[in-house]
C-alpha positions as CSV (number, residue, x, y, z in Angstrom):
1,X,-40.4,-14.3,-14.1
2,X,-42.7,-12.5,-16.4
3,X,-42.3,-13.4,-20.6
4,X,-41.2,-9.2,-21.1
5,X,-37.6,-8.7,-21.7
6,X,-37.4,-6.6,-18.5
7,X,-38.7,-8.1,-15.6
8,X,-41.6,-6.0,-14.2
9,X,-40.2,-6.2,-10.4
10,X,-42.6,-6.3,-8.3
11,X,-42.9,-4.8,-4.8
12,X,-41.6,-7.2,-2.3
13,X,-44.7,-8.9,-0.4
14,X,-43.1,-10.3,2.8
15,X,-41.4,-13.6,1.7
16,X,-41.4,-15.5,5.2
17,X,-37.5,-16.4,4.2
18,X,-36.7,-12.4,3.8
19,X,-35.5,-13.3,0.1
20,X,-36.1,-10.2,-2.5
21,X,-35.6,-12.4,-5.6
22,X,-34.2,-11.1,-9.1
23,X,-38.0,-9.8,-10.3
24,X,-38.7,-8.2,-6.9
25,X,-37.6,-4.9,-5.5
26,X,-37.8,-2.9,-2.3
27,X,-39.0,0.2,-1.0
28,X,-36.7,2.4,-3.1
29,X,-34.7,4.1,0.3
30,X,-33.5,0.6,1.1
31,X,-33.1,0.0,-2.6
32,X,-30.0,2.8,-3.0
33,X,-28.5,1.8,0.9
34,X,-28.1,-1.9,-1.0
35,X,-26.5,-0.5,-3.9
36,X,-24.3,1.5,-2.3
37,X,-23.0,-1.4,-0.5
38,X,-22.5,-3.0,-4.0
39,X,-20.4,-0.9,-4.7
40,X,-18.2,-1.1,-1.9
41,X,-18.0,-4.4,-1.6
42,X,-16.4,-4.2,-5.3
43,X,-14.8,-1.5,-4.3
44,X,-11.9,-3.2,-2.9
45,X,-10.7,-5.1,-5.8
46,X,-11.9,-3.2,-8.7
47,X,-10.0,-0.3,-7.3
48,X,-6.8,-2.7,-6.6
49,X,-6.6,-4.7,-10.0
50,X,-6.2,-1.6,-12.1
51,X,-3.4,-0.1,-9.2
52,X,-1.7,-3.5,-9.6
53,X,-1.6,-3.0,-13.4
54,X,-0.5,0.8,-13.6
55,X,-4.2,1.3,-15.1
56,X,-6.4,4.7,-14.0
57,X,-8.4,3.6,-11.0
58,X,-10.9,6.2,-11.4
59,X,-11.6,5.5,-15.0
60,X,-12.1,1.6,-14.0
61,X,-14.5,2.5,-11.7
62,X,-16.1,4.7,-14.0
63,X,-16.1,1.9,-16.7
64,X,-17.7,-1.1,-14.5
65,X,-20.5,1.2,-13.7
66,X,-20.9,1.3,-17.8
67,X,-19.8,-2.5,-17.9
68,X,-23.0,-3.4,-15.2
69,X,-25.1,-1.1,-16.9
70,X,-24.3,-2.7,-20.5
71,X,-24.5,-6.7,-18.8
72,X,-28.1,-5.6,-17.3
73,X,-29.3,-4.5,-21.0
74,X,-28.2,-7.4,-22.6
75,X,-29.5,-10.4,-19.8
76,X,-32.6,-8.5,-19.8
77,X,-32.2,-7.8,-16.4
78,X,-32.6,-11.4,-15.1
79,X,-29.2,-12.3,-13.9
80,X,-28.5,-10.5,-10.4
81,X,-24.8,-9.6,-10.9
82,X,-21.6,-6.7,-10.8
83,X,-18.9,-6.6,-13.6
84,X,-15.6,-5.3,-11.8
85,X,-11.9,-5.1,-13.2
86,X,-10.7,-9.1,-13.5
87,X,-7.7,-10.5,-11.9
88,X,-7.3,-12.9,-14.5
89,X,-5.7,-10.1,-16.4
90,X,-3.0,-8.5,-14.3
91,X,-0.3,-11.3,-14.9
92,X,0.1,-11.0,-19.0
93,X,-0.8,-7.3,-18.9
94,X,2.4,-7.0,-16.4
95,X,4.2,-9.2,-18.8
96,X,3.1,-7.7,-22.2
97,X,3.7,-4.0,-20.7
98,X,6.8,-4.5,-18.6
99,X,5.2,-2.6,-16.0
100,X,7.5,-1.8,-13.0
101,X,4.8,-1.6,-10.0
102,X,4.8,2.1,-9.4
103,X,2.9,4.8,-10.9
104,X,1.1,5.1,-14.0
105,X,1.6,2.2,-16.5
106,X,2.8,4.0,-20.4
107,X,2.6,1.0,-22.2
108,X,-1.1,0.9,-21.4
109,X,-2.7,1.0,-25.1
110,X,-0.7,-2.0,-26.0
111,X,-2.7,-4.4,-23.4
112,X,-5.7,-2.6,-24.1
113,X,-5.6,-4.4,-27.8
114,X,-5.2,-7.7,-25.6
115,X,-8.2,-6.9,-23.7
116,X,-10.5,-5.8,-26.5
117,X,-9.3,-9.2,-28.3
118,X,-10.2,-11.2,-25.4
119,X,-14.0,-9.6,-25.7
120,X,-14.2,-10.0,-29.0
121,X,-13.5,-14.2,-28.1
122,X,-15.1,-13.8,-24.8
123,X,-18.4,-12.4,-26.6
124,X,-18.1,-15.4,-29.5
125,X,-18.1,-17.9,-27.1
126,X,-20.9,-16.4,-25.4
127,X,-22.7,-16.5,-29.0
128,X,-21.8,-20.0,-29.2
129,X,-23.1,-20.9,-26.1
130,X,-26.2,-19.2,-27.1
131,X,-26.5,-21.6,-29.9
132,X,-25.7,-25.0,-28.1
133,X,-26.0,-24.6,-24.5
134,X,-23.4,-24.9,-21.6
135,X,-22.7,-28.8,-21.6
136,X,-19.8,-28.8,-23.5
137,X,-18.3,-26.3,-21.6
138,X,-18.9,-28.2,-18.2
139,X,-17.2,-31.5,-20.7
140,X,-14.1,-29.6,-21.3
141,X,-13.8,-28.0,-17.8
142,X,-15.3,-29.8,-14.9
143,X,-14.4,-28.5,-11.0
144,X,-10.8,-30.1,-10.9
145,X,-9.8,-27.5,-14.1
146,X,-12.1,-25.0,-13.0
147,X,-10.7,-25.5,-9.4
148,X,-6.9,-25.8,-10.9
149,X,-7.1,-22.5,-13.0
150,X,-8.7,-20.2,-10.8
151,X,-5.9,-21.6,-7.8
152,X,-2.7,-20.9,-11.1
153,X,-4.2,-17.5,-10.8
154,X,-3.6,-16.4,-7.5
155,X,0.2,-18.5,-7.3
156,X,1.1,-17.1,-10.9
157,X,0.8,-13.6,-9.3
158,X,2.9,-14.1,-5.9
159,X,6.1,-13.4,-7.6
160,X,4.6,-9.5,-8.1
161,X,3.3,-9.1,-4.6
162,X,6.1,-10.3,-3.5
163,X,8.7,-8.5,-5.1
164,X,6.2,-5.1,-4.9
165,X,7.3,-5.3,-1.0
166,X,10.6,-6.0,-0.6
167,X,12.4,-2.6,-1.8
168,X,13.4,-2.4,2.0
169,X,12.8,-3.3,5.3
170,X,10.4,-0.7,5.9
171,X,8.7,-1.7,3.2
172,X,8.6,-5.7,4.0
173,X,7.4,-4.8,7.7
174,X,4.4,-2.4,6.5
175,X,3.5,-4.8,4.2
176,X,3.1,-7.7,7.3
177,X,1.2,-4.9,9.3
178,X,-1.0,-4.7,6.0
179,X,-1.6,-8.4,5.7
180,X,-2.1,-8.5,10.0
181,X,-4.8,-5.6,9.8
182,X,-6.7,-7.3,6.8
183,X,-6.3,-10.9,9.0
184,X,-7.7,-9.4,11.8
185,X,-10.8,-7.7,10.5
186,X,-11.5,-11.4,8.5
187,X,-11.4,-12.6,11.8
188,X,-12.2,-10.6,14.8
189,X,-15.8,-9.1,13.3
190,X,-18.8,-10.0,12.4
191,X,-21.3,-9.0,9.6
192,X,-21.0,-6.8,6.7
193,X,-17.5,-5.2,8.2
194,X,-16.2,-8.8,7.7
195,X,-17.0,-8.9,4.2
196,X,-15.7,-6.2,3.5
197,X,-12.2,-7.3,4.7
198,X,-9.7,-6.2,2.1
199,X,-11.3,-2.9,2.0
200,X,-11.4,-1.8,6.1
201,X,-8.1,-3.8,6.5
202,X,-6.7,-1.0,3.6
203,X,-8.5,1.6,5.8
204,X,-6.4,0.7,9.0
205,X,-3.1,-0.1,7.3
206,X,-3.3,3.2,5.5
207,X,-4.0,4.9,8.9
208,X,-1.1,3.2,10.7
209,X,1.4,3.9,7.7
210,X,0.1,7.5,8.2
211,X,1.3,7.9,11.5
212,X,4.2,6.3,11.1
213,X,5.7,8.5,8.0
214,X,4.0,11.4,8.0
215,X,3.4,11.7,12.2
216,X,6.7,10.4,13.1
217,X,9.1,10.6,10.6
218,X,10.0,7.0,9.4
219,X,10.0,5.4,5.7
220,X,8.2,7.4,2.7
221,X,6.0,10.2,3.8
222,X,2.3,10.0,1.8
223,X,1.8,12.9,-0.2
224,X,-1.4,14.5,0.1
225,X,-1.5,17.3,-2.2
226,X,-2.6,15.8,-5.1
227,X,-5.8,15.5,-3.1
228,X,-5.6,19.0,-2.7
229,X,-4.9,20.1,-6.1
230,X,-7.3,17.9,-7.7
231,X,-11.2,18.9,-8.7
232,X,-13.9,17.8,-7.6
233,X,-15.8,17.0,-10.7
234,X,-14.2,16.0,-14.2
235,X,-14.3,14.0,-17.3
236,X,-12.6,10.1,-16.9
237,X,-9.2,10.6,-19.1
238,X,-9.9,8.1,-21.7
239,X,-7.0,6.2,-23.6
240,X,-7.6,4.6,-27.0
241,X,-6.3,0.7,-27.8
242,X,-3.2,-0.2,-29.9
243,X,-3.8,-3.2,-31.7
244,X,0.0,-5.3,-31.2
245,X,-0.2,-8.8,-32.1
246,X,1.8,-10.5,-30.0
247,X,-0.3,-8.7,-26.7
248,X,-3.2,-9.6,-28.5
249,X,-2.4,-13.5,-28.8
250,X,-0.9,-13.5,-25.5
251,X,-4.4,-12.2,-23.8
252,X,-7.0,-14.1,-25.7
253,X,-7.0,-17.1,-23.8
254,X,-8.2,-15.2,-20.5
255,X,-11.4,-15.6,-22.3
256,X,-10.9,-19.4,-21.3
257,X,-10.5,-18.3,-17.6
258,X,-13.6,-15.6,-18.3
259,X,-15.5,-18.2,-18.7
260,X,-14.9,-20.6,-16.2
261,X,-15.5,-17.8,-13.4
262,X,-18.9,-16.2,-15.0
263,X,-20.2,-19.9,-15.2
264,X,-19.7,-20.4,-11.7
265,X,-20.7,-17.6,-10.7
266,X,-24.0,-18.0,-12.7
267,X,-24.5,-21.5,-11.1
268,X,-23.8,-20.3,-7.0
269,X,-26.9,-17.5,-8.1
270,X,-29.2,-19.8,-9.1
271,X,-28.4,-22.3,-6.1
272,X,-28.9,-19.0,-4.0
273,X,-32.0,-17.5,-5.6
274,X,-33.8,-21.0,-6.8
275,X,-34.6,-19.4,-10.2
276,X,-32.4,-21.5,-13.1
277,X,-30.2,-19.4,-15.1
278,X,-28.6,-21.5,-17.2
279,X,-30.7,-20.2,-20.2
280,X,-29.0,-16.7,-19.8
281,X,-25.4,-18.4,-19.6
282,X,-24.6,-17.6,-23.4
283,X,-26.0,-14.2,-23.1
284,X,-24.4,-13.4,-20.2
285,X,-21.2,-14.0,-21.6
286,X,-21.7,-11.6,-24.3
287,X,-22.8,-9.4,-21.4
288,X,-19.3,-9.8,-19.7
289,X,-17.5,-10.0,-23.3
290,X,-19.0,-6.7,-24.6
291,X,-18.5,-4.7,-21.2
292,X,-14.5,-6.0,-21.8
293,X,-14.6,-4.5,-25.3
294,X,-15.5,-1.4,-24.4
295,X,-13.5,-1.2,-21.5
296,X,-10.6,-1.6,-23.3
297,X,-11.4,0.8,-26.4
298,X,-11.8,3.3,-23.4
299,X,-9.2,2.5,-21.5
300,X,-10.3,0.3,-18.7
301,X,-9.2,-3.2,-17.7
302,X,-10.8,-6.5,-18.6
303,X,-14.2,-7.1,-16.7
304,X,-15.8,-10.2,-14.7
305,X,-19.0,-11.0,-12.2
306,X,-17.7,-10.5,-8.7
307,X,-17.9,-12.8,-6.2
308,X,-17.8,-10.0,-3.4
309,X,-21.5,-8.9,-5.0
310,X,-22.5,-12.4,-4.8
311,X,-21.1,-12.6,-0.6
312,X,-23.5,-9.6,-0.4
313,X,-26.1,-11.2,-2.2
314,X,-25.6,-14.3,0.3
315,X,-25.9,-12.6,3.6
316,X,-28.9,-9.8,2.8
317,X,-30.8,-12.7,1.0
318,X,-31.6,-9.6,-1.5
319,X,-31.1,-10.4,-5.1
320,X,-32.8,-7.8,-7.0
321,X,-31.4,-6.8,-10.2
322,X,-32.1,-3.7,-9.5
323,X,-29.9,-2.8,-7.5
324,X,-27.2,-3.5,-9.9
325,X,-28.2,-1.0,-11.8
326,X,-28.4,1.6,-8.5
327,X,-24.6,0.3,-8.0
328,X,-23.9,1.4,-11.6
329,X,-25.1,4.6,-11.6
330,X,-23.3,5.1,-8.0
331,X,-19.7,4.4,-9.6
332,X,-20.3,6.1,-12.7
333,X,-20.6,9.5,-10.6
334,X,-17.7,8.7,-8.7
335,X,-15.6,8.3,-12.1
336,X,-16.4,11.8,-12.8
337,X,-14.3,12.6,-9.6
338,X,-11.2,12.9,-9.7
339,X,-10.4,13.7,-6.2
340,X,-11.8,10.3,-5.4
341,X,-9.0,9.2,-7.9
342,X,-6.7,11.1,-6.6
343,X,-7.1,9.9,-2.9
344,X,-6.8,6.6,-4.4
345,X,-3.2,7.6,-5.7
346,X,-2.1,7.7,-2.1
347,X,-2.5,4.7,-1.2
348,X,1.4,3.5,-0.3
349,X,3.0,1.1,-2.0
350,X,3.7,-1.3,0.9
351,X,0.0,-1.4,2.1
352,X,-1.1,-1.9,-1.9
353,X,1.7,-4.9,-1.7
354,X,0.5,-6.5,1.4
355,X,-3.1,-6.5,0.1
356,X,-2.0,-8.2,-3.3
357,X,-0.4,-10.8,-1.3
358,X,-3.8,-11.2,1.0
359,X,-6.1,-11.3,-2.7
360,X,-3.5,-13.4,-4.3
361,X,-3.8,-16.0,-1.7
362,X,-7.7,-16.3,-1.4
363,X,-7.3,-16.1,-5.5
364,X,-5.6,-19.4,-5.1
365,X,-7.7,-20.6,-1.9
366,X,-10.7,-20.2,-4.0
367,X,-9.4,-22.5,-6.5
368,X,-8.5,-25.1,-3.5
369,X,-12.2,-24.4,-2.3
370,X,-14.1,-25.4,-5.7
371,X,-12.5,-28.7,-5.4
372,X,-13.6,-29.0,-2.4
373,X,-17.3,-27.8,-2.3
374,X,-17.3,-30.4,-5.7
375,X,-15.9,-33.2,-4.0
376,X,-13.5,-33.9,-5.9
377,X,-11.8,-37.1,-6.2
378,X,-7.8,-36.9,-6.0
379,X,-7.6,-40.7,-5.7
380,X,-9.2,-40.8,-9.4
381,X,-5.0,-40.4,-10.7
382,X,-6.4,-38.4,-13.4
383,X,-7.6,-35.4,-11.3
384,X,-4.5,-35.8,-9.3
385,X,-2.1,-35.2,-12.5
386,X,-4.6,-32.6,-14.1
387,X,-4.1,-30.3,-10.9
388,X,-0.5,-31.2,-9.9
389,X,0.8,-29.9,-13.6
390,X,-1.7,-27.2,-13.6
391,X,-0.4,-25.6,-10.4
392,X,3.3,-26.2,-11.7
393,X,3.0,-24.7,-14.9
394,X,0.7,-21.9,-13.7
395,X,3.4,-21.5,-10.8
396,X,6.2,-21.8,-12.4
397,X,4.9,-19.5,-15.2
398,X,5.9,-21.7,-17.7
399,X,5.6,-19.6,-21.2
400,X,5.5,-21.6,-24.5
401,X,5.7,-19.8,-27.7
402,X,4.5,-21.3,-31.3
403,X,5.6,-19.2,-34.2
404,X,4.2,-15.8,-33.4
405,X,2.3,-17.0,-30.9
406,X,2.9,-17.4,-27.2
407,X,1.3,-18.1,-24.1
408,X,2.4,-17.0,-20.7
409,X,1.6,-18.9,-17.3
410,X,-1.6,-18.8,-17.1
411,X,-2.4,-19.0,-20.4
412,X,-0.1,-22.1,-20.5
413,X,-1.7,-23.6,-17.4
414,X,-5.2,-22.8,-18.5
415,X,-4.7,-24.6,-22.0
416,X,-3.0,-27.4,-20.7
417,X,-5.7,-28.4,-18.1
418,X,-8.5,-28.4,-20.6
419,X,-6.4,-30.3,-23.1
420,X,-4.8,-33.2,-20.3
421,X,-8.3,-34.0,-19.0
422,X,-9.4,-34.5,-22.4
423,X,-6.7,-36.9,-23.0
424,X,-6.8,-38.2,-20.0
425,X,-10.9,-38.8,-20.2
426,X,-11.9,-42.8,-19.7
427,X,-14.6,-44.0,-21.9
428,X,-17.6,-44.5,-19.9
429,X,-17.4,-48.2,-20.0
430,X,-13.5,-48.0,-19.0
431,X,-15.3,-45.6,-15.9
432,X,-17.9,-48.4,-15.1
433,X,-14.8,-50.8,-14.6
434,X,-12.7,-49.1,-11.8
């Protein structure tokens, strides 16, 4: 890469392998098709995450285009990546809010203080890092934590999708349909339609709840005239932070999880792209910990890297940056929409629950699948009681409060695996002797 801030992107010569690395670009057609697909491969998710938290879809959307756009500025364009709404976030925020599930969420300015707070940590670690370097990070969490907190995630929040689906038997059943449509697109096709399972297997659920409620007259109808009534062009309705202490203490430690994720994600890039990244770890952390601060003084959820971009990324062997910022631009015009929020607002509760308890599951999959891509070793006793009480605790959403302070499930679970490998650690020489 060139010594500039920017890269200088070159025009793609014809690599014999078909990769368009970070610095390179293509013709500019093919540039916008790619970053449209961006965007719908986060779409799915970052359009979910704020449903399951009661949060404005349309104004999430709106705010990871500004979240990208911020992440680009500040890695100087060299780290190929998408900042979407984070799933690390919807447990406490359900907890802190006492959100029911349904509708809008009115005890949203009390999480948004929790989710600036978690930037404001999230962006000093990412200073620190800055200053030191990464390898302490990988010391406190190697892939059996990493592996064990990203797994707590997805089993902390089965309780919700669960309980989101089972207000009566119409309900349960559409939400099985749900789960079968999004199964059957992950394995019946091929391509870019496969990757983009949760959001086609929405698409068909959505159709088939349709015609079963509206077309033949069975469960809750879906009420289309918000679609109707809404314009097609307006400003995102913005909703300003309260600052509660006990919401704030209860969401810092995402920060923990924050960083776990980004740093893997930064790692499977540079595997992917052969460029090394780790010298933009730190300041991609204060990438990702400023978006999240000004999400949340706006009114948006926390924000991450998302591994559906980096899928993409994987199968079109293009990794411009670039077309990050094409993707950015894309969502910010549809945040000025809010028909396309409103359409979002029809999406039935049933299908919503079914596809939380499809994400939930690869959530906790994903953990299962870092220990495996690592290797790790679950005859070493030590990994095998890190994970076991990780995946208890994170479960079992065991809450632990100090004073004024408190930690939910994850938190809990999160803490506690950093702090039991570390006491847990053999010297080297102890390691040698095994």
């Amino acid at each position: 890469m060139s010594d500039s801030y920017f890269p200088r992107w070159r025009a793609q010569t014809g690599n014999a392998r078909g990769v368009v690395a970070p610095d390179e670009r293509l013709p500019w057609p093919q540039m916008f098709a790619m970053g449209v697909q961006h965007v719908v491969a986060m779409f799915g998710s970052t359009v979910l995450a704020p449903l399951l938290m009661g949060f404005d879809p349309n104004l999430c959307i709106f705010m990871s285009g500004i979240g990208t756009l911020l992440f680009f500025v500040v890695v100087g364009g060299r780290v190929p990546s998408y900042l979407g709404s984070s799933f690390a976030f919807i447990g406490l925020v359900i907890a802190v809010t006492g959100y029911g599930g349904q509708g809008p969420n009115p005890n949203i300015p009390v999480a948004l203080g929790g989710i600036v707070a978690c930037g404001v940590a999230y962006t000093l670690i990412g200073l620190l890092v800055s200053a030191v370097g990464t390898k302490w990070i990988e010391t406190l969490m190697p892939p059996v934590v990493t592996g064990a907190i990203v797994c707590v995630i997805g089993l902390n929040l089965a309780p919700i999708a669960v309980k989101g689906v089972s207000g009566s038997i119409f309900d349960s059943w559409m939400a099985i349909v749900t789960v079968l449509c999004v199964g059957g697109v992950a394995v019946f096709t091929r391509g870019m339609l496969q990757r983009l399972l949760i959001l086609v297997g929405l698409l068909i659920a959505y159709v088939i709840y349709a015609i079963v409620t509206n077309g033949m007259g069975l469960g809750k109808p879906i009420d289309f005239s918000i679609v109707a009534n809404a314009a097609w062009f307006g400003m995102p309705k913005f909703t300003a932070p309260v600052f509660d202490p006990h919401a704030m203490t209860l969401l810092v430690p995402i920060a923990v999880i924050l960083v776990a994720e980004n740093l893997g994600h930064i790692k499977a890039v540079s595997a992917m792209t052969g460029y090394n990244l780790d010298r933009y770890v730190g300041r991609a952390f204060i990438g990702d910990g400023l978006a999240t601060i000004v999400s949340g003084f706006a009114g948006g959820t926390g924000v991450t890297t998302y591994a559906e971009n980096i899928g993409v990324m994987a199968v079109t062997k293009i990794y411009s940056t670039l077309v990050f910022v094409i993707a950015a631009l894309i969502a910010l015009v549809l945040g000025f929409s809010p028909k396309f929020g409103a359409v979002i607002q029809t999406i039935p509760g049933p299908v919503l629950g079914g596809v939380s308890i499809v994400v939930f599951g690869l959530i906790a999959v994903t953990g299962a699948r870092i220990w495996v891509v690592n290797k790790v070793d679950f005859s070493d006793n030590r990994n095998l009681i890190v994970a076991a009480v990780t995946l208890v605790l994170g479960a079992g959403d065991f809450s632990l409060k100090l004073g004024g302070f408190g930690l939910g499930g994850i938190g809990t679970a999160t803490f506690g695996a950093i702090i039991l490998y570390a006491l847990l650690r053999r010297k080297p020489a102890q390691e040698a002797a095994v």
